[in-house]
N, C-alpha and C positions, 0 to 999 in steps of 0.2 A: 316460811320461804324454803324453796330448794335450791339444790346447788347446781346450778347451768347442767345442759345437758350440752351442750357446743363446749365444754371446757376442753382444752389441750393437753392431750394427755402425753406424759414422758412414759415410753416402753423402754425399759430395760433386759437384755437376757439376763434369763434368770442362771444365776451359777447357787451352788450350792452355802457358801457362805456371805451370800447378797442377800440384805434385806431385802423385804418384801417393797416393791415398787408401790407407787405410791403420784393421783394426778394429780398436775398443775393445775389448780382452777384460775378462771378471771374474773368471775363474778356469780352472779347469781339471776335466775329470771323470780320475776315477782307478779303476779296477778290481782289487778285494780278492777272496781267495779266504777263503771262511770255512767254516772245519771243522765249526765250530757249529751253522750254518743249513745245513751241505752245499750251496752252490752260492756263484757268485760274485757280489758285492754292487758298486754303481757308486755311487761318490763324488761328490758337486758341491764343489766347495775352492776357495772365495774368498778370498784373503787380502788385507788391506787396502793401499790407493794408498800404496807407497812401503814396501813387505816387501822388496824384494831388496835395499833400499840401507839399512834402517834399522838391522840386525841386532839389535832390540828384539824382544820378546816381547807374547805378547795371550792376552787371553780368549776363549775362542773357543765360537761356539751351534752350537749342533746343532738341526738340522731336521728331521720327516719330510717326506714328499713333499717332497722337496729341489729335485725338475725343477721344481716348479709355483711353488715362492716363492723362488726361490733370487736372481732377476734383479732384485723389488720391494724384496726384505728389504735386499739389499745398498745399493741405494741408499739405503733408509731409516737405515741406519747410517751410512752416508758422509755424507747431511747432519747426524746427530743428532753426528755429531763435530767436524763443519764447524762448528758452533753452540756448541761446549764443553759439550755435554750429557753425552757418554758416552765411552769409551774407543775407538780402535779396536778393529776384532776379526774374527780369521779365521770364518770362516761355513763349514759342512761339512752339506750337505744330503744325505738317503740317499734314493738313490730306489729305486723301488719293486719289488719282483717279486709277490709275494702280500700286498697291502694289508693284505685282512680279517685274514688269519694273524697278520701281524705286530703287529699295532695294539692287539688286540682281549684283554684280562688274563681269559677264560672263554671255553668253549665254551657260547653261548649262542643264542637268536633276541632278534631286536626286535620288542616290541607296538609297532607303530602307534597313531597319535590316535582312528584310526578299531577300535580293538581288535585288529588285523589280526597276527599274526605275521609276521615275515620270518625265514627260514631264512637261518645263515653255517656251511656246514658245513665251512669251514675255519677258524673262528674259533677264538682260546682261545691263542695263539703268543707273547704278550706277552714273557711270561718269557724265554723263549727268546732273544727279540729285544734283551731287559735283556741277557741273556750275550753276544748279540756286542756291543754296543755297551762293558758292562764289560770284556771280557776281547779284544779280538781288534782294536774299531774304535777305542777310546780310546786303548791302545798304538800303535798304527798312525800315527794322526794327532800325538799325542806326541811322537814318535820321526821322524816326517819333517818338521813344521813348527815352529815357534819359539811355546811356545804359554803362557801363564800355568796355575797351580794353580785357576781358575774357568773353569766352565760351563754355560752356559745352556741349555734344550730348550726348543723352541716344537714344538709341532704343532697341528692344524685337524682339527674332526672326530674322527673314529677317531684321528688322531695328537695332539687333544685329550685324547683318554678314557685314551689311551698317557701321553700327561704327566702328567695326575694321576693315572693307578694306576704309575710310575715315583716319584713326589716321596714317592705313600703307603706303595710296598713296598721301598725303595730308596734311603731320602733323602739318603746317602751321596753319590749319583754327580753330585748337580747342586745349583750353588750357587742357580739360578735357574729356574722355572719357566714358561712363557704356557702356557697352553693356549685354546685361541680354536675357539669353538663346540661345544663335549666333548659325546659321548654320553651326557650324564649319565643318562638312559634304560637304556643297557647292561645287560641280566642285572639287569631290575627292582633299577633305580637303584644298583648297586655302586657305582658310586665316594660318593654319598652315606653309603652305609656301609662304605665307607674313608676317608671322612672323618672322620666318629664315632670308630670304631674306634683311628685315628691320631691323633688331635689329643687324644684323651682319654687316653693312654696316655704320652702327653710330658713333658717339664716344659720341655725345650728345642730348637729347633732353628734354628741360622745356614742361613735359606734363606729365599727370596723367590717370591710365588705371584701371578699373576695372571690370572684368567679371565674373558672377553670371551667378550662373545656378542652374535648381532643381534637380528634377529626374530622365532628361530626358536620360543618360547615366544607371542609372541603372541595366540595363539586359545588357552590353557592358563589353570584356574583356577588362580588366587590361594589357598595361596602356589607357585609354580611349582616346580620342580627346583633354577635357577639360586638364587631365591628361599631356599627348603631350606638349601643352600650355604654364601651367605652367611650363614644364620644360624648355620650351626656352627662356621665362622669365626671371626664375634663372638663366639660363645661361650668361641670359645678363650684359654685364658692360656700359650701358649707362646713361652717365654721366647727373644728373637732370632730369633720368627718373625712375617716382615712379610707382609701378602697386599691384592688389591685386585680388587672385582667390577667391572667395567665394562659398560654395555650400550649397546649403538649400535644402538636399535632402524629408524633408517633405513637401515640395511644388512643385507642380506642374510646367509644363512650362507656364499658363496662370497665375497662382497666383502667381508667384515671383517677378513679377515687382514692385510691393508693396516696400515690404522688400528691393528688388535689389537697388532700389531709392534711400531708407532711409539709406540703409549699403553703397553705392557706395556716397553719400552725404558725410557723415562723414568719409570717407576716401579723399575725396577730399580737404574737409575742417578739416584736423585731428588738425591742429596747432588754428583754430579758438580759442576754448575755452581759457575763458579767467585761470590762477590758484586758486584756491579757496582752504582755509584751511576747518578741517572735519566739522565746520558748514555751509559749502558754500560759506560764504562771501568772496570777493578778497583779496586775499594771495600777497598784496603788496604794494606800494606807490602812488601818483600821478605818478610818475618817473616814476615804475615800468608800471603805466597803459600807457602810453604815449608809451615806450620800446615795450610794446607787439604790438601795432596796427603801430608801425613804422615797424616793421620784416613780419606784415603780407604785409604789402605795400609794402615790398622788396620781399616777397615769391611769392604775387601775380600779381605785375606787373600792379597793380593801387592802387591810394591812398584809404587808408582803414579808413575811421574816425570812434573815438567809439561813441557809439549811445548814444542820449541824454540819454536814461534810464538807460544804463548802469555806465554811469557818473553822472546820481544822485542819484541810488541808491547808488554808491561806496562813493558820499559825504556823505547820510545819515550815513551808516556805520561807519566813521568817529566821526559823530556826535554821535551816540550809543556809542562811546566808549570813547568820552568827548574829542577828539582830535578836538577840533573847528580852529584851525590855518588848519588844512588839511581837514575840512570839506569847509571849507571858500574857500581854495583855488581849489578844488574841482571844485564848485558849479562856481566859477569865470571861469576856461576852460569850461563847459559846455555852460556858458554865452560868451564865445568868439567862441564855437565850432555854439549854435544856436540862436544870439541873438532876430532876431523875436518871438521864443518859447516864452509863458507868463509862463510857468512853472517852465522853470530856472531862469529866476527873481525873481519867489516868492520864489523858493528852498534858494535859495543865502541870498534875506531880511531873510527869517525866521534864517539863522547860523549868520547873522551879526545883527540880533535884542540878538539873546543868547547872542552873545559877548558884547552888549550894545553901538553898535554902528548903531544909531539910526538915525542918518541924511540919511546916507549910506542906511541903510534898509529900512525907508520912500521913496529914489529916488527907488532903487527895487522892492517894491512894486507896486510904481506906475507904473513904467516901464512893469510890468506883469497886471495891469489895462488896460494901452493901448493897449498893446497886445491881449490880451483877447478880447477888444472891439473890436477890428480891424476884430477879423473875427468868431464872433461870440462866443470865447468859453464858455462851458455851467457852469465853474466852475467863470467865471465871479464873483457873488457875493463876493465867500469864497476870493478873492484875493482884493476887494475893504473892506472886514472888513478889515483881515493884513492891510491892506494900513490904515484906517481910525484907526486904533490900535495904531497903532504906530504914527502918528502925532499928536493925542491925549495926549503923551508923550512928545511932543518936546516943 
């Protein structure tokens, strides 16, 4: 494997006692041989800030046109987690060799606004392109990175019209849906009747849809395509199946996939956030935080554990408001959730040194020294004073 060539690079002036600069990467491209499509296919593979050291698992999206949003989308995850909105998650964007082919569930043309046909005389590949992704690219990605039982497809465009005739003929393969700006046009409106068709035929399905669009209806009578859509949506009674139209008609069909990302994210992930009363902080118990990441592991259909940070920030919390029995026992699940970490060792010594139990916080301390040594980390010092603090005391 090599290391993306799309990576974002931080430039620094260079001054004379600055090290040498050094780039941010986000991933890596990978190159598969696939028997299916007969040729070989190029990988974009994000995995998220902190995969080589976490040995945790993730959900992971799938992209079309992976070159064009692979560098936006990424970032847009990283803050929607930074935020406690969603989980992290490996990103796997596929780029492209024959678009129309792949994208495209009929060999069709397009009528124009203007009545006009456009010829894709390599159209009609979808299928096809469902088989590598079933059989060739989901093992592939499975099998070399650490990844949860859920996943998501977004595509733009032709790799909109690809998501929803995937979610209509196929809805096995994805727990989650965007599709952002879709052909819905395609082969005089197909996927409107693969919407019909599908949603009237159901009774149930655990899966999530969301379709974004800009402007591109605009100049279109009333009721539109998008329009249509949603109303066979509403119409629908399928049981465990959630969907949301969104329209951002101040953007364009090229600029919405930004936003479509960030809005179709937090629609997927609506239950993530954890409650928070009007200062932010968690609006509830150990109990309570334990109850929320249990519901999400029942909604989502893998175990969902809360992240060390957000179980030690919720001990500090605790500790700010002088509840040291619920900081203590805080800081103990985070210590049973990641005991290698050196941080929830020292978090835990420093509530059980308040409480003046000092044997117990000298073994945590130390406990958060070896750890620390063990693989370098850089806060080493600050956690061997704690430790020589407190045995200084015994």
């Amino acid at each position: 494997m090599r290391r993306l060539a799309f990576s974002a690079v931080l430039f620094l002036f260079a001054v004379s006692t600055a090290p040498a600069a050094e780039p941010i990467t986000i991933g890596e491209t990978v190159t598969i041989r696939s028997d299916i499509m007969d040729e070989e296919r190029t990988l974009l593979v994000s995995t998220p800030p902190g995969y080589e050291q976490s040995g945790q698992r993730y959900p992971v999206l799938y992209m079309t046109d992976g070159d064009a949003h692979l560098t936006h989308t990424r970032g847009t995850v990283d803050f929607l987690v930074g935020n406690g909105l969603m989980p992290p998650m490996i990103i796997v964007g596929v780029a492209n060799t024959d678009r129309t082919r792949d994208l495209t569930p009929t060999r069709a043309s397009l009528v124009g606004r203007d009545g006009t046909p456009r010829e894709f005389p390599t159209s009609g590949g979808a299928s096809r392109f469902l088989d590598f992704f079933e059989k060739e690219l989901f093992p592939y990605v499975e099998s070399h990175y650490r990844t949860q039982p859920y996943r998501l497809l977004a595509g733009h465009s032709f790799g909109g019209l690809f998501a929803l005739n995937a979610l209509f003929t196929r809805p096995a393969m994805f727990e989650a849906v965007i599709a952002v700006g879709p052909s819905l046009r395609w082969d005089e409106d197909l996927p409107l009747r693969q919407a019909r068709s599908f949603l009237g035929d159901r009774n149930e399905l655990n899966a999530t849809l969301v379709v974004a669009m800009a402007n591109e209806e605009r100049d279109d009578p009333r009721p539109t395509r998008l329009d249509q859509l949603e109303k066979i949506l509403q119409e629908s009674s399928v049981e465990g199946f959630e969907w949301q139209v969104r329209r951002m008609p101040d953007e364009t069909h090229g600029s919405a996939v930004l936003r479509a990302h960030y809005w179709g994210l937090r629609r997927v992930f609506a239950p993530w956030q954890l409650p928070a009363d009007e200062s932010g902080a968690f609006a509830g118990t150990l109990v309570d935080l334990k109850a929320h990441y249990e519901k999400l592991s029942k909604r989502y259909a893998f175990i969902v554990t809360p992240p060390e940070n957000t179980v030690n920030q919720i001990g500090y919390q605790f500790l700010g408001r002088g509840d040291s029995e619920g900081a203590i026992a805080a800081f103990r699940y985070n210590v049973e959730l990641y005991p290698d970490s050196a941080n929830v060792h020292d978090s835990l010594g420093e509530a059980l040194e308040g409480a003046g139990e000092l044997s117990e916080a000298f073994s945590c301390y130390s406990r958060a020294v070896d750890n620390a040594a063990a693989v370098g980390d850089p806060r080493l010092d600050i956690f061997k004073t704690n430790r020589d603090r407190v045995k200084d005391q015994l």
